[in-house]
N, C-alpha and C positions, 0 to 999 in steps of 0.2 A: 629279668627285665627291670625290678626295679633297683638292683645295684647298678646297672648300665648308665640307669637314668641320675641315681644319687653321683655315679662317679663323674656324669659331663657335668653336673649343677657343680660339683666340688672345681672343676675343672675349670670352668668360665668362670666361676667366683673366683679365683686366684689373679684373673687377667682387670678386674674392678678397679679402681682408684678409689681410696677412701672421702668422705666427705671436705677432710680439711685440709688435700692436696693443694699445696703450691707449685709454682715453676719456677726451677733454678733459674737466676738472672743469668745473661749472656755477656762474659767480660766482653767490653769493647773493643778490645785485639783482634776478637776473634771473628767479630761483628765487618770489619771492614772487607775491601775487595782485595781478593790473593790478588790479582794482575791487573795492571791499568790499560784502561783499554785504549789509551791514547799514545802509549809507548811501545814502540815494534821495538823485541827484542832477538829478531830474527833479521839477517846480514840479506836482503835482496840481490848483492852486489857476485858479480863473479867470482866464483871460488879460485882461489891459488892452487897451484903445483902441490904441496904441501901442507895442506890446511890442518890435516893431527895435529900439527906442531902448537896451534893455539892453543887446546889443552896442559899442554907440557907436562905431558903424563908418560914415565919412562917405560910402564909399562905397554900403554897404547903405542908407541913409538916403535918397540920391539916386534908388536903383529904384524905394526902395517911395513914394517922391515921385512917380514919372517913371509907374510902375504904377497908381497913384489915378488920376492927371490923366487918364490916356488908356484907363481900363478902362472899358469898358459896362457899362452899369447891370444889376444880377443879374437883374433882370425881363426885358431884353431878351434875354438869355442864355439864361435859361430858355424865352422863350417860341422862340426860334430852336431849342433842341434839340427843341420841342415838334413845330414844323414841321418840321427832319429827321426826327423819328421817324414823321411823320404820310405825311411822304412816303417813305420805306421800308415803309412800310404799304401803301400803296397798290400799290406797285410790286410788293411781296410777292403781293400781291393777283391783281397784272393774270394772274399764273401758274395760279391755278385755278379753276377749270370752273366755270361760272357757270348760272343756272336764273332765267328766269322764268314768273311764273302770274299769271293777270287773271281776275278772276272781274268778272259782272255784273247786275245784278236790276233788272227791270222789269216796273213795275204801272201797268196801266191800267184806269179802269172803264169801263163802256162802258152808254148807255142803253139800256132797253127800248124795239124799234123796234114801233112800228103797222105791221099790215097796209094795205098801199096800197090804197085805195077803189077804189074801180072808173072814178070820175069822173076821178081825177090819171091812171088808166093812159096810157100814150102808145101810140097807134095801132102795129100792126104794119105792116110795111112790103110781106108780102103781098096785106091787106083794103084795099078802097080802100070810100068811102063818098061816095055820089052824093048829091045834094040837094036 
């Protein structure tokens, strides 16, 4: 316990400033403001067809060359995020609980039937009739 203790004394005495510590002066260069804040150096204005071009960087030139040639068309982009989101929907979906109901209606009219005359009746199968 007590080298614990000698080791943090030893420890925070190293972080001390000694008595006849000064402060380095601050060149003036460095003292002033990086950006004025009264100059926008930022274009508000509509951007051009073309705006890389301002750089005139041959290399930047070549990506957004290289990036045209082989980018899909924004329609197909879009319509592909359309079908990720569509299939996250579904799939979102398959998780809850689901109900179905059928309902049904049916009409029929039906004629008014005649009493069977006596002549159509069909013989019963106990009466027998001799002749």
């Amino acid at each position: 316990m007590k080298r614990l203790s000698l080791l943090a004394a030893g420890l925070l005495s190293a972080c001390a400033v000694g008595p006849n510590y000064q402060r380095p002066a601050t060149p003036p260069t460095a003292a002033g403001n990086f950006v004025d804040p009264g100059v926008t150096k930022v274009s508000t204005g509509i951007v051009e067809g073309e705006w890389w071009h301002l750089f005139r960087d041959p290399a930047l030139d070549r990506l957004v060359v290289d990036a045209l040639a082989h980018n899909t068309d924004i329609r197909v982009a879009a319509a592909n995020l359309r079908r990720a989101r569509a299939l996250l929907s579904e799939a979102r979906n398959q998780r809850l609980p689901t109900t179905d109901l059928s309902a049904s209606y049916t009409r029929q009219r039906q004629e008014r039937t005649r009493p069977i005359s006596r002549a159509c009746r069909v013989p019963s199968s106990t009466s027998s009739r001799s002749g």
